[in-house]
C-alpha positions as a Markdown table, in Angstrom:
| # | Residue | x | y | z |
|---|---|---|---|---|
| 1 | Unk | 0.0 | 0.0 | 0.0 |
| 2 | Unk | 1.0 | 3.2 | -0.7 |
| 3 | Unk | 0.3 | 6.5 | 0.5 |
| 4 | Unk | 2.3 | 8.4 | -2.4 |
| 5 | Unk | 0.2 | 10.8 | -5.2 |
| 6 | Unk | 0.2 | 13.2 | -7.3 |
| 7 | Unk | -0.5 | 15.5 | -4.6 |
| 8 | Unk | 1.7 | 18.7 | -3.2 |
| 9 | Unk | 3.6 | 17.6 | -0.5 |
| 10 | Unk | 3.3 | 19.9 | 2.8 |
| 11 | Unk | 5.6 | 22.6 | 3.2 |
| 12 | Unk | 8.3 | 21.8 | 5.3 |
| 13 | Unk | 8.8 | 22.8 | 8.6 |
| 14 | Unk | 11.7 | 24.9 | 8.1 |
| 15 | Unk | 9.2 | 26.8 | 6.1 |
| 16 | Unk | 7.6 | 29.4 | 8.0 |
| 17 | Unk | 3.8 | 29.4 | 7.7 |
| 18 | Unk | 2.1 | 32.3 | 5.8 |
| 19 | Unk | 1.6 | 35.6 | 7.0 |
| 20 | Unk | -1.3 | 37.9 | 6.7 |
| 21 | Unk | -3.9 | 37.5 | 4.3 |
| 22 | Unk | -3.5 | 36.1 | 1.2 |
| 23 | Unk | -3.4 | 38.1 | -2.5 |
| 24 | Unk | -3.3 | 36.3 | -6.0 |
| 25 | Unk | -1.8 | 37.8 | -9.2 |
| 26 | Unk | -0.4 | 36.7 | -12.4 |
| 27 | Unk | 2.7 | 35.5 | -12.2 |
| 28 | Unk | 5.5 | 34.3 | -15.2 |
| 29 | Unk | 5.5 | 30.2 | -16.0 |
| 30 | Unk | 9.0 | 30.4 | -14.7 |
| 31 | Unk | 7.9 | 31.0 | -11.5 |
| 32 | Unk | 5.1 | 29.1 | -11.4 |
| 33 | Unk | 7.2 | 25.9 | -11.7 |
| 34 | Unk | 9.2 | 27.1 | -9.4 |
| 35 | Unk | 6.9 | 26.7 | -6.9 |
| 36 | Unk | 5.3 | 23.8 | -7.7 |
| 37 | Unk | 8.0 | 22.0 | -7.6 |
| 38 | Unk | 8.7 | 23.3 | -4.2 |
| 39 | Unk | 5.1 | 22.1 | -3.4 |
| 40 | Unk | 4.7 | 18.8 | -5.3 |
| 41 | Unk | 2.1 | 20.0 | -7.7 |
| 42 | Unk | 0.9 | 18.4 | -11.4 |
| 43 | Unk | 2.2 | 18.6 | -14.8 |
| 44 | Unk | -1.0 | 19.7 | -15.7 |
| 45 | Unk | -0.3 | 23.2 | -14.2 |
| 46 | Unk | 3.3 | 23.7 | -15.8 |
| 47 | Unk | 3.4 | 25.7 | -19.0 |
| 48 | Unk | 3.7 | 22.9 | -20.8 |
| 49 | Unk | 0.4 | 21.4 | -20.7 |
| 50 | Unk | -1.0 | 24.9 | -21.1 |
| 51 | Unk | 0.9 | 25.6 | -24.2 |
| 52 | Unk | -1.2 | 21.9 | -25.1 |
| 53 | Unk | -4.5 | 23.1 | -24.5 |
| 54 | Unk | -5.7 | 24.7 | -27.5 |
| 55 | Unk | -8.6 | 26.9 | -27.6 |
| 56 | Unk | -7.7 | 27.9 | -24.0 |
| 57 | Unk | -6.2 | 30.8 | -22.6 |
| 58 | Unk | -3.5 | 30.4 | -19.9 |
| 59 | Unk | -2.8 | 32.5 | -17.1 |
| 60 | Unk | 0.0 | 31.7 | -14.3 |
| 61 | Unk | -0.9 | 32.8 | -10.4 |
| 62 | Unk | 0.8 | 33.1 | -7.8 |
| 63 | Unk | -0.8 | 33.9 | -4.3 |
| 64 | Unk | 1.5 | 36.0 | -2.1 |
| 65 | Unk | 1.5 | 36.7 | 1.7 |
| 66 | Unk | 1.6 | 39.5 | 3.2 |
| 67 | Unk | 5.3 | 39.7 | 3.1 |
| 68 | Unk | 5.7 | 39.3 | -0.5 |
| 69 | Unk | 6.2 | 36.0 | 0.1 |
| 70 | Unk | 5.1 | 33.2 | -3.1 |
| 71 | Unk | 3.0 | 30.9 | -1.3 |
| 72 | Unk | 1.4 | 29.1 | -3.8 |
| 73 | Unk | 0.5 | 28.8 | -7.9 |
| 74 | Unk | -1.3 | 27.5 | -10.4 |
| 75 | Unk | -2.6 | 27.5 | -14.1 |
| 76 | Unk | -6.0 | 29.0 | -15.3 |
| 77 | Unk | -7.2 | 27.7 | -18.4 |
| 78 | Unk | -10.1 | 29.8 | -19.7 |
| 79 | Unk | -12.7 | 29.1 | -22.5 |
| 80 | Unk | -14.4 | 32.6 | -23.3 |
| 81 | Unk | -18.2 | 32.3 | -24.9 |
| 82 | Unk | -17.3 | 33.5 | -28.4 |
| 83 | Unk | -18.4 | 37.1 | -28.5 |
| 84 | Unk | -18.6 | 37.6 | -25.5 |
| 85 | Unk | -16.3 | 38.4 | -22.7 |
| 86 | Unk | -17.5 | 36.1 | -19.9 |
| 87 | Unk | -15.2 | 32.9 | -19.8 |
| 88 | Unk | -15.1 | 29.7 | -18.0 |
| 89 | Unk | -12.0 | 29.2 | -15.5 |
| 90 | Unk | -10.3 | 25.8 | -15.3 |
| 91 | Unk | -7.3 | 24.7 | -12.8 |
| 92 | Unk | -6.6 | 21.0 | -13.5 |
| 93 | Unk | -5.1 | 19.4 | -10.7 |
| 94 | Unk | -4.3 | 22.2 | -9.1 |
| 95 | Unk | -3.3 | 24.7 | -8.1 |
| 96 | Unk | -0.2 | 24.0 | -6.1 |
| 97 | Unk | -0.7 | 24.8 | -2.3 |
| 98 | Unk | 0.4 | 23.8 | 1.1 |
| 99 | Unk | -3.1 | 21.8 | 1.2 |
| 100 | Unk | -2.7 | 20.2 | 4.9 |
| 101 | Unk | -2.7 | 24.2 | 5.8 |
| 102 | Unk | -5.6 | 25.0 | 3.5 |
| 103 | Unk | -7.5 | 22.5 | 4.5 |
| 104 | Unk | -7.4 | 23.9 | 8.1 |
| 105 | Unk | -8.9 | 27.3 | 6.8 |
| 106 | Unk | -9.7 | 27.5 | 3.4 |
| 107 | Unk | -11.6 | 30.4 | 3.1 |
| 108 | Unk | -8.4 | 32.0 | 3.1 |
| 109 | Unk | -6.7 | 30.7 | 0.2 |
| 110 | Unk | -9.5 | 29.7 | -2.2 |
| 111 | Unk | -11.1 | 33.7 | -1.7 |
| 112 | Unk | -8.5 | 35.3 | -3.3 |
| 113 | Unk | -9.3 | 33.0 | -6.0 |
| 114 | Unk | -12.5 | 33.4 | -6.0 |
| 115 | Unk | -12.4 | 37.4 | -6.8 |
| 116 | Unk | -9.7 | 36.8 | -9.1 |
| 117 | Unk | -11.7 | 34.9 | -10.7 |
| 118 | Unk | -15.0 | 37.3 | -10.3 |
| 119 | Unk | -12.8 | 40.7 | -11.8 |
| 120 | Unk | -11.7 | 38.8 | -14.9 |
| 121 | Unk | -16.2 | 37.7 | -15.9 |
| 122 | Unk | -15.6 | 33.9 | -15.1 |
| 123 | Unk | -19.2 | 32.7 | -14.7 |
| 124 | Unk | -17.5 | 29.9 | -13.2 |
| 125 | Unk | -14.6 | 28.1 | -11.8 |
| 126 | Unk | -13.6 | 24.7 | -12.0 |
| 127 | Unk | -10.6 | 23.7 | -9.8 |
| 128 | Unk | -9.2 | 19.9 | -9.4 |
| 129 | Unk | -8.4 | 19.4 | -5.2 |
| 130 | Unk | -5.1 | 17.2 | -5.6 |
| 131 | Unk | -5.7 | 16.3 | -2.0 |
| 132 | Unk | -5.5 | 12.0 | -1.5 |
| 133 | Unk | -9.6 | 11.5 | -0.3 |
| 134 | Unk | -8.8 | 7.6 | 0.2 |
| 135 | Unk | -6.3 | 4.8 | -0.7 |
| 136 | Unk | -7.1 | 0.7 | -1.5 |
| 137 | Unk | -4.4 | -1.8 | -1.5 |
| 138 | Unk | -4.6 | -3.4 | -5.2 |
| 139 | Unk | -5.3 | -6.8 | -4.4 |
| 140 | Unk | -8.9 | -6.4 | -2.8 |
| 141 | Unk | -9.6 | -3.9 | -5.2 |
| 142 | Unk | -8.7 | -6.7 | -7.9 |
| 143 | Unk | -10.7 | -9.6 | -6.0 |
| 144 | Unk | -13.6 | -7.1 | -5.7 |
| 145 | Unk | -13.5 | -5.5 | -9.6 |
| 146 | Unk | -13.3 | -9.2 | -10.4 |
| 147 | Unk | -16.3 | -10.8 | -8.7 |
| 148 | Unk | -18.3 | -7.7 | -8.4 |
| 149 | Unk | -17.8 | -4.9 | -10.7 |
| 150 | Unk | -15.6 | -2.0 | -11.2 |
| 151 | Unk | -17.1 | 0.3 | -8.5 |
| 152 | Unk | -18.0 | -2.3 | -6.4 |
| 153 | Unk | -14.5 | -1.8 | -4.3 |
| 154 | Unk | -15.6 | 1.5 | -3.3 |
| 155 | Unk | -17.6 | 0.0 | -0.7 |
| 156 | Unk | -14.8 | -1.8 | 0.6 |
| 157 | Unk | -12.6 | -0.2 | 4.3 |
| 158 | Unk | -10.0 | 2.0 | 2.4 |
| 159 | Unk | -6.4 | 1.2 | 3.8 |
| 160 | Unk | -6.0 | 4.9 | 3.9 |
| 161 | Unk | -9.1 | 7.5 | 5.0 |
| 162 | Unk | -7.6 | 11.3 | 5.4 |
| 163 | Unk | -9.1 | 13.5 | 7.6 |
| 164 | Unk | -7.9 | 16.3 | 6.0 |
| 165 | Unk | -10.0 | 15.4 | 3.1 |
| 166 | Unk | -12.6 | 14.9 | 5.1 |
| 167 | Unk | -12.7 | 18.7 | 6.9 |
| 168 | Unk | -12.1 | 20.1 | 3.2 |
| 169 | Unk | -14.8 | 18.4 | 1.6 |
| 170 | Unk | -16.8 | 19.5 | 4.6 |
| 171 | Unk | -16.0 | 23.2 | 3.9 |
| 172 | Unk | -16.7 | 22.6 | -0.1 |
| 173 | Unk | -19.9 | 21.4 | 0.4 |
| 174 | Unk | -21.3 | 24.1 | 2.5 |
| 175 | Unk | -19.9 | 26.8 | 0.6 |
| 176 | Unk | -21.3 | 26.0 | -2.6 |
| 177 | Unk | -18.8 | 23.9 | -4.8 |
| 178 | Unk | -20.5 | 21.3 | -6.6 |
| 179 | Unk | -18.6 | 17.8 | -6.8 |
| 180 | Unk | -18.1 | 16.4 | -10.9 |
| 181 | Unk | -18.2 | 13.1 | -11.6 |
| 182 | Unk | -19.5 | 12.2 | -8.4 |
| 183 | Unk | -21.9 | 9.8 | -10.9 |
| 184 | Unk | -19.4 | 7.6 | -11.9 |
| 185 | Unk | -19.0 | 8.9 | -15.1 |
| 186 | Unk | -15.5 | 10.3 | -16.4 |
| 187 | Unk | -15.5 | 14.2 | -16.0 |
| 188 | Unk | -12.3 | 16.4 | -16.7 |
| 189 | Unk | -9.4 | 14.4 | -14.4 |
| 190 | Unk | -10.0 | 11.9 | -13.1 |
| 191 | Unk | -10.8 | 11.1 | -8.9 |
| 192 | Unk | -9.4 | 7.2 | -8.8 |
| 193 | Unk | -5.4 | 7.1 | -9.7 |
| 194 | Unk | -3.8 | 3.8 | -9.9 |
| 195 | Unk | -0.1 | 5.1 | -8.3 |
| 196 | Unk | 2.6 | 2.4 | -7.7 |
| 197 | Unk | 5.1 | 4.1 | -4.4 |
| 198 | Unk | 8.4 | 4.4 | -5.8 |
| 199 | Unk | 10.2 | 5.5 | -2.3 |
| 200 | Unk | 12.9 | 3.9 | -0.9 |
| 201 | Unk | 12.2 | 0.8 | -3.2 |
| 202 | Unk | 14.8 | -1.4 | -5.3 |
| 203 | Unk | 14.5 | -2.7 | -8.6 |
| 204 | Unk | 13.5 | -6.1 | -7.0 |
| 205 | Unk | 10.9 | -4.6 | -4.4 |
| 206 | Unk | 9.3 | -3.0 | -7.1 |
| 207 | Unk | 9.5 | -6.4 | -9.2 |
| 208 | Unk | 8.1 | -8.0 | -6.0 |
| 209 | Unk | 5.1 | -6.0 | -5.6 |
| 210 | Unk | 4.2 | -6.5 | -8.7 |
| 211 | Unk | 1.5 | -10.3 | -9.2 |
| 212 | Unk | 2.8 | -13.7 | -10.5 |
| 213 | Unk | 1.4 | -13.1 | -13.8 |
| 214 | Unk | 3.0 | -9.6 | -14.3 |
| 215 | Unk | 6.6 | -10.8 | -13.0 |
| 216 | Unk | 5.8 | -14.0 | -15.8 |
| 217 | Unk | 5.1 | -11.7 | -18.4 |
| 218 | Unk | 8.0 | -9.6 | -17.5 |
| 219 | Unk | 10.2 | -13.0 | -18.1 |
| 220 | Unk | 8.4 | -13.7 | -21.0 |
| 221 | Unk | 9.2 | -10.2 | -22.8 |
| 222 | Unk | 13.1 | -10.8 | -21.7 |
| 223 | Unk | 13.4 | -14.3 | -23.1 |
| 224 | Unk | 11.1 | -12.9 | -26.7 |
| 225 | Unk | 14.2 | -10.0 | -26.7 |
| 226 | Unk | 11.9 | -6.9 | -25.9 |
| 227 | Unk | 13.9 | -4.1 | -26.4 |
| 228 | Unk | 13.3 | -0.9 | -24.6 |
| 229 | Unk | 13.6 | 2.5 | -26.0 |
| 230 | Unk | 12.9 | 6.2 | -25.4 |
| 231 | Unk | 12.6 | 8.6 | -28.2 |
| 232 | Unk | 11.2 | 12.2 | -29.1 |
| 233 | Unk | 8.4 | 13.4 | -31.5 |
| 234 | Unk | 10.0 | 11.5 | -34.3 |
| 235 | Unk | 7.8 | 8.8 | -32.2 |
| 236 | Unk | 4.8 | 9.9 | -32.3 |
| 237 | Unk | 3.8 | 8.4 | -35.9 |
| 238 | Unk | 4.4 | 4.8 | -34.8 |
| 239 | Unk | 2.5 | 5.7 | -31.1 |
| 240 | Unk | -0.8 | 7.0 | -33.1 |
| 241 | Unk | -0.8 | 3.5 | -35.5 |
| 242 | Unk | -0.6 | 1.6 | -32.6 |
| 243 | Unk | -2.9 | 3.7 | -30.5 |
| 244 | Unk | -5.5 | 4.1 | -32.9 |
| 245 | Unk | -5.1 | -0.1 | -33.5 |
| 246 | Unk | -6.3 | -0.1 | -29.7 |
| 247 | Unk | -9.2 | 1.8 | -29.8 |
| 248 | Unk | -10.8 | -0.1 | -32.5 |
| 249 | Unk | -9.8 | -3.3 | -30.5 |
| 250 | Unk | -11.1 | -2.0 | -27.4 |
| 251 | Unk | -13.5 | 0.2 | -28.7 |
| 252 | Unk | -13.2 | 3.3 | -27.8 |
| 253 | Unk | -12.8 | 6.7 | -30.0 |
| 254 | Unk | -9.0 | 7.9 | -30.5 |
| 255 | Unk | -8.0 | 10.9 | -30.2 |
| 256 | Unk | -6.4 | 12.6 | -33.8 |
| 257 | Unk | -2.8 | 12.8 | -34.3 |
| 258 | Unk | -2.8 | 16.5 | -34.4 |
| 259 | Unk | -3.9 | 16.4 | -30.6 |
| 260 | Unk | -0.4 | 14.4 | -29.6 |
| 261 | Unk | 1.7 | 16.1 | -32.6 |
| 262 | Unk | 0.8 | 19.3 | -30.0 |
| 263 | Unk | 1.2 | 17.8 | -26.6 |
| 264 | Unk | 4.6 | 16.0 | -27.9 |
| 265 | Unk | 5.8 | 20.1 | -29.0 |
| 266 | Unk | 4.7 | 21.6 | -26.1 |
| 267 | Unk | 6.9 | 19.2 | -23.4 |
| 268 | Unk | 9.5 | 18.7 | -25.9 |
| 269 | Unk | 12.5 | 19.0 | -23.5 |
| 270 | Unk | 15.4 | 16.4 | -22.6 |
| 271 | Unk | 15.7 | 18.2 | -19.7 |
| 272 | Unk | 14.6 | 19.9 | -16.4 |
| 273 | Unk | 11.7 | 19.8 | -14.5 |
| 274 | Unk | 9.1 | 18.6 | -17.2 |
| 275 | Unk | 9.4 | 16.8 | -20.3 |
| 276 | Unk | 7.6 | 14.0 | -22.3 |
| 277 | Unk | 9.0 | 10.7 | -23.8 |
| 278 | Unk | 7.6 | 8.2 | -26.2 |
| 279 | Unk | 8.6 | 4.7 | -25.2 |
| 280 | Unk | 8.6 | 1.8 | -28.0 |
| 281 | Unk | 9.0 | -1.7 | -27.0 |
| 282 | Unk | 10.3 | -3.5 | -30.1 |
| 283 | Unk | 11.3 | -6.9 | -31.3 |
| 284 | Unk | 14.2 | -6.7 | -33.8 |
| 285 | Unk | 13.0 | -3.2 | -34.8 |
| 286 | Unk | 9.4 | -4.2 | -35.1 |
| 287 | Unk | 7.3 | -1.9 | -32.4 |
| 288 | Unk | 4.9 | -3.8 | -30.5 |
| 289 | Unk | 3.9 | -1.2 | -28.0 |
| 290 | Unk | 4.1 | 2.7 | -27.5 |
| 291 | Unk | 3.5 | 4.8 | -24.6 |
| 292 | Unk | 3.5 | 8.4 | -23.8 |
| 293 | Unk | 5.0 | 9.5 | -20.6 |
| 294 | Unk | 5.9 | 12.6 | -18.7 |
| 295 | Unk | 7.8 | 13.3 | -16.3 |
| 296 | Unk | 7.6 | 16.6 | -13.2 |
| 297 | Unk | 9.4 | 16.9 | -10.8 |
| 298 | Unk | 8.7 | 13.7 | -8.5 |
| 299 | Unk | 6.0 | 12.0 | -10.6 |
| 300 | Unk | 6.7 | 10.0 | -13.9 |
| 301 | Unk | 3.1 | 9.6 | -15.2 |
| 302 | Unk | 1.8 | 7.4 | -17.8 |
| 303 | Unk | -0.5 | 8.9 | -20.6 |
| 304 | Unk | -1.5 | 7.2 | -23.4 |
| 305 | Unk | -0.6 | 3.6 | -24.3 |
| 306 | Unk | -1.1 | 1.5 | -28.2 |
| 307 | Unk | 0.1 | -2.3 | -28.8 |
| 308 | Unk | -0.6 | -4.2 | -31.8 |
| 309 | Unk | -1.7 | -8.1 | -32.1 |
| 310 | Unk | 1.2 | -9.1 | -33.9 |
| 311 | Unk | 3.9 | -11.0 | -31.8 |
| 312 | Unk | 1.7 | -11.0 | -28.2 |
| 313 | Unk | 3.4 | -13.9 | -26.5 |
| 314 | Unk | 6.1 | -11.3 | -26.4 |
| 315 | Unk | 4.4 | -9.5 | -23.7 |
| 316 | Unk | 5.9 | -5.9 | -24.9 |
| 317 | Unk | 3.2 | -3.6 | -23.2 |
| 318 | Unk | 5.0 | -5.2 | -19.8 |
| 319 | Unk | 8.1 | -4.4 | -20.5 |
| 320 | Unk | 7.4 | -1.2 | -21.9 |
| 321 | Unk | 5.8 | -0.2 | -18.2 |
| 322 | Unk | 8.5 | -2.2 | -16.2 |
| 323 | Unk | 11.2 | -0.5 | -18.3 |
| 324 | Unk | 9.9 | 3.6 | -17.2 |
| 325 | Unk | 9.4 | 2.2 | -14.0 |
| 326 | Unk | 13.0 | 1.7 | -13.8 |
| 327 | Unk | 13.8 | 4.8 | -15.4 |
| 328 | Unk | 11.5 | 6.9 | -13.1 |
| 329 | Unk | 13.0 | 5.4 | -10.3 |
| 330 | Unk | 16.5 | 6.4 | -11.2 |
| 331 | Unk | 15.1 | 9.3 | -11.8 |
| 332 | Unk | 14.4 | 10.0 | -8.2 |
| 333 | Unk | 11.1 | 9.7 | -8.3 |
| 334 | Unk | 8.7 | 9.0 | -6.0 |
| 335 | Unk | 5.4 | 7.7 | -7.7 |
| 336 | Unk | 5.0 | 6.2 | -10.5 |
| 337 | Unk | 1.6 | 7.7 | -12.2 |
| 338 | Unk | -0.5 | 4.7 | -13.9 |
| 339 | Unk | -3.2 | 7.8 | -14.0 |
| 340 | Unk | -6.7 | 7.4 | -13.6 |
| 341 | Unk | -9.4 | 5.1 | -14.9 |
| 342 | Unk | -13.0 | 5.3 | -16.8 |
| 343 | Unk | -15.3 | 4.8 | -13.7 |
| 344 | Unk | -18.9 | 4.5 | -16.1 |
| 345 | Unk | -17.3 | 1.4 | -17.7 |
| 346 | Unk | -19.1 | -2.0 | -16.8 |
| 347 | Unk | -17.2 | -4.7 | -15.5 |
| 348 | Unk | -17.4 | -7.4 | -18.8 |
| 349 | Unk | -15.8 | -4.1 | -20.5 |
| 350 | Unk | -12.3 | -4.6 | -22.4 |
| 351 | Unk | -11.3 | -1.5 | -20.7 |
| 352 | Unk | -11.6 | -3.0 | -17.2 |
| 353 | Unk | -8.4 | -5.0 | -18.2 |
| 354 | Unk | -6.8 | -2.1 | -18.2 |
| 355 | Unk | -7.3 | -1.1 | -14.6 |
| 356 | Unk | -6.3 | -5.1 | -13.9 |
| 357 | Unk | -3.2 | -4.2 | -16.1 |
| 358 | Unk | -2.3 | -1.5 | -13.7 |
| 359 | Unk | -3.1 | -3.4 | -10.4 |
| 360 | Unk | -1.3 | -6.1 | -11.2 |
| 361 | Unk | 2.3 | -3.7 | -11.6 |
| 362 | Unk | 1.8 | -2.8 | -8.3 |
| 363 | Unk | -0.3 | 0.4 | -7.9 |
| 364 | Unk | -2.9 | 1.2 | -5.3 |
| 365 | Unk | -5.8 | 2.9 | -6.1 |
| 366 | Unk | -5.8 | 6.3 | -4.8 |
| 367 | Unk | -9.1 | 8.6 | -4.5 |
| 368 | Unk | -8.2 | 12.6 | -4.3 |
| 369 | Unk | -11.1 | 15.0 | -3.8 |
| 370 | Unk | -11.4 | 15.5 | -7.2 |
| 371 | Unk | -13.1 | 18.4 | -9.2 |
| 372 | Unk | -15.5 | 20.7 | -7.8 |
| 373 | Unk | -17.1 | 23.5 | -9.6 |
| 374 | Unk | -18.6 | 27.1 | -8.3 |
| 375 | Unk | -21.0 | 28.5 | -9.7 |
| 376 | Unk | -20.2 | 32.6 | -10.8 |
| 377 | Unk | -23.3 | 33.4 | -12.6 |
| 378 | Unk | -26.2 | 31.2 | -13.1 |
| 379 | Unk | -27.1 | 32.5 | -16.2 |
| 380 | Unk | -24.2 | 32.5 | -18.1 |
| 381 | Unk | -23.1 | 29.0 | -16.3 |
| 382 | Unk | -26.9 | 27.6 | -17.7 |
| 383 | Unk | -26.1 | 29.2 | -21.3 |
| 384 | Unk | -22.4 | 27.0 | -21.5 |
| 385 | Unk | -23.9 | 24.4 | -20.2 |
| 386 | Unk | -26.6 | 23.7 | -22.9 |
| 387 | Unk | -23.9 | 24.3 | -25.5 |
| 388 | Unk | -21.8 | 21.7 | -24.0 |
| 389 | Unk | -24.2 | 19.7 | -24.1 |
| 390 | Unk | -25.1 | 20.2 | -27.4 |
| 391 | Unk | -21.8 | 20.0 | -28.2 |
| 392 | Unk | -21.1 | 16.4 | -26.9 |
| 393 | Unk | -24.4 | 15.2 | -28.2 |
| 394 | Unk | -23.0 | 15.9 | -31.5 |
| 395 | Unk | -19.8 | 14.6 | -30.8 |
| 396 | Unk | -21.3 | 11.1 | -29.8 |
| 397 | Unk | -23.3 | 11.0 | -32.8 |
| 398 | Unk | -20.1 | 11.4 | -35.3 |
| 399 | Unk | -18.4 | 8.7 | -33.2 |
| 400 | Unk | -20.8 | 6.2 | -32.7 |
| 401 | Unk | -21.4 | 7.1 | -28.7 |
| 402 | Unk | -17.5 | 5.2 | -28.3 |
| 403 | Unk | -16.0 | 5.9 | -25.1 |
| 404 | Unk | -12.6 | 7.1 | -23.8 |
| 405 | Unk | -10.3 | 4.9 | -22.6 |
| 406 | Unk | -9.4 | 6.8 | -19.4 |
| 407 | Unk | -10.0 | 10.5 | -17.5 |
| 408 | Unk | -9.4 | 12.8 | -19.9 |
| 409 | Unk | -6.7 | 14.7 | -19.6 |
């Protein structure tokens, strides 16, 4: 079991608390990394994933003390109504804040927000609490997802139950910030994470914790000759066959090129804090298996994943994962990020394999508080809404009502 996510860390406690009340203003993408690395925060707030996002306007924050002092930041990603100058205001997994201390009073730091949000005409504001809500060890949630259904293990005594989820949720639900997804259904990131702990654990712990039939498939790929690699953009051709050969397989709608062709560009680094790999597992040159990864900071986090039928005794999807394991514990990282899974799926679906897939290389299942949204203006908030709507009916009809694979991100 692990209590390791995506989630900021605490400040330390040479770190002295904040003073004063709290102001937020834009601040450069330099700076926001900066501090969220300090503070353990997502990818999904760098630059990088902003510069991804098209069709949304990015804004950096940073929330000051009354000393001056950066405290906290995170990305806004806003989608205006066309015409108009009201806009919806998204922070995806974010933003990064000492949450323990937010929790405690977070009227605080979520009002600064709040008017920020008010003086630029957001009509609302979405905002992802990367705060762990629960943790289940991965082999009752496999028994359970097995026998009884995907969802079924929710019902189950989590290893891990945070009070300070509990207080914030408390304080959420009173002051008006709705809960997404609470449904089941998929909506924005993801609440469930599958996270395999990476601390203080050898190449053979981690091979340990993984089931029988994963360390037998991890032989299996060794003795076919599985080879390994990580490579660039120049990857992303061979990712998007084999991707797209998935989704018709497991039937669900693919994403177009053109929407990893920008994600690839925009984290297209060999270095630093943040950057994004394609990993090939091949046989003799012949890719079986492609997966997109990124790294931040102390999280190596798994995408998007494709493998073809040709050559499947060879088990290359395995050896793909075990191989970024290894290279995102090297790395110094501390979690490796098997991210989130489709919770509206049934359990006869080929897609509930996949969460299998992930429990069997030795992640946990790890509930945050997930997405809440607050409500700015009703009217404009009821307007978006029915075009959304609209929107993803139409959507559903062009694709045949498919569905996604995993949380979008």
């Amino acid at each position: 079991m692990t209590e390791q996510t995506t989630a900021p860390v605490s400040t330390t406690a040479s770190e002295p608390p904040a003073s004063g009340p709290l102001t937020v203003r834009e601040i450069t993408g330099d700076e926001a990394v900066e501090t969220l690395l300090e503070l353990g925060g997502s990818f999904l707030q760098t630059p990088a994933w902003g510069r991804a996002k098209a069709g949304w306007r990015r804004t950096h924050l940073g929330w000051f003390d009354a000393t001056g002092r950066r405290v906290g930041a995170g990305l806004v990603l806003s989608r205006t109504i066309p015409r108009l100058s009201r806009s919806y205001a998204y922070l995806p997994e974010g933003p990064g804040l000492p949450w323990d201390v937010v929790a405690a009073d977070p009227t605080v730091w979520l009002d600064p927000l709040v008017a920020w949000a008010k003086a630029h005409k957001a009509f609302a504001l979405r905002l992802g609490y990367p705060v762990v809500s629960r943790v289940w060890d991965r082999e009752p949630v496999k028994k359970q997802v097995v026998d009884n259904g995907l969802l079924s293990f929710t019902t189950l005594p989590p290893a891990v139950d945070n009070p300070t989820a509990r207080s914030l949720e408390g304080w959420l639900d009173h002051n008006g910030w709705l809960s997404l997804g609470a449904d089941g259904v998929a909506v924005g990131q993801p609440r469930l994470l599958c996270i395999v702990d990476l601390r203080d654990r050898t190449e053979a712990e981690l091979l340990k914790g993984m089931n029988q039939q994963w360390r037998r498939n991890v032989k299996k790929a060794e003795k076919a000759g599985v080879q390994v690699r990580a490579v660039g953009a120049e990857g992303l051709d061979t990712f998007h066959a084999l991707y797209v050969e998935s989704a018709h397989r497991d039937n669900f709608m693919p994403r177009p090129k053109a929407y990893f062709d920008v994600m690839a560009r925009s984290f297209a680094t060999d270095e630093g804090p943040v950057s994004a790999r394609f990993y090939e597992a091949h046989v003799d040159g012949d890719v079986l298996a492609s997966a997109l990864m990124i790294r931040f900071g102390r999280t190596f986090s798994y995408l998007y994943g494709g493998s073809t039928e040709r050559n499947r005794d060879a088990r290359a999807s395995n050896a793909l994962q075990w191989r970024a394991m290894r290279d995102a514990a090297a790395a110094g990282c501390e979690a490796y990020d098997f991210r989130g899974f489709n919770t509206s799926l049934g359990a006869t679906s080929p897609l509930t394999g996949l969460l299998l897939f992930k429990l069997g290389a030795g992640a946990d299942v790890v509930e945050m508080v997930g997405e809440r949204e607050l409500v700015l203006s009703r009217f404009w908030h009821f307007a978006f809404a029915k075009a959304m709507a609209a929107r993803i009916a139409i959507n559903k009809r062009r694709t045949g009502g498919g569905s996604a694979p995993e949380g979008d991100i």
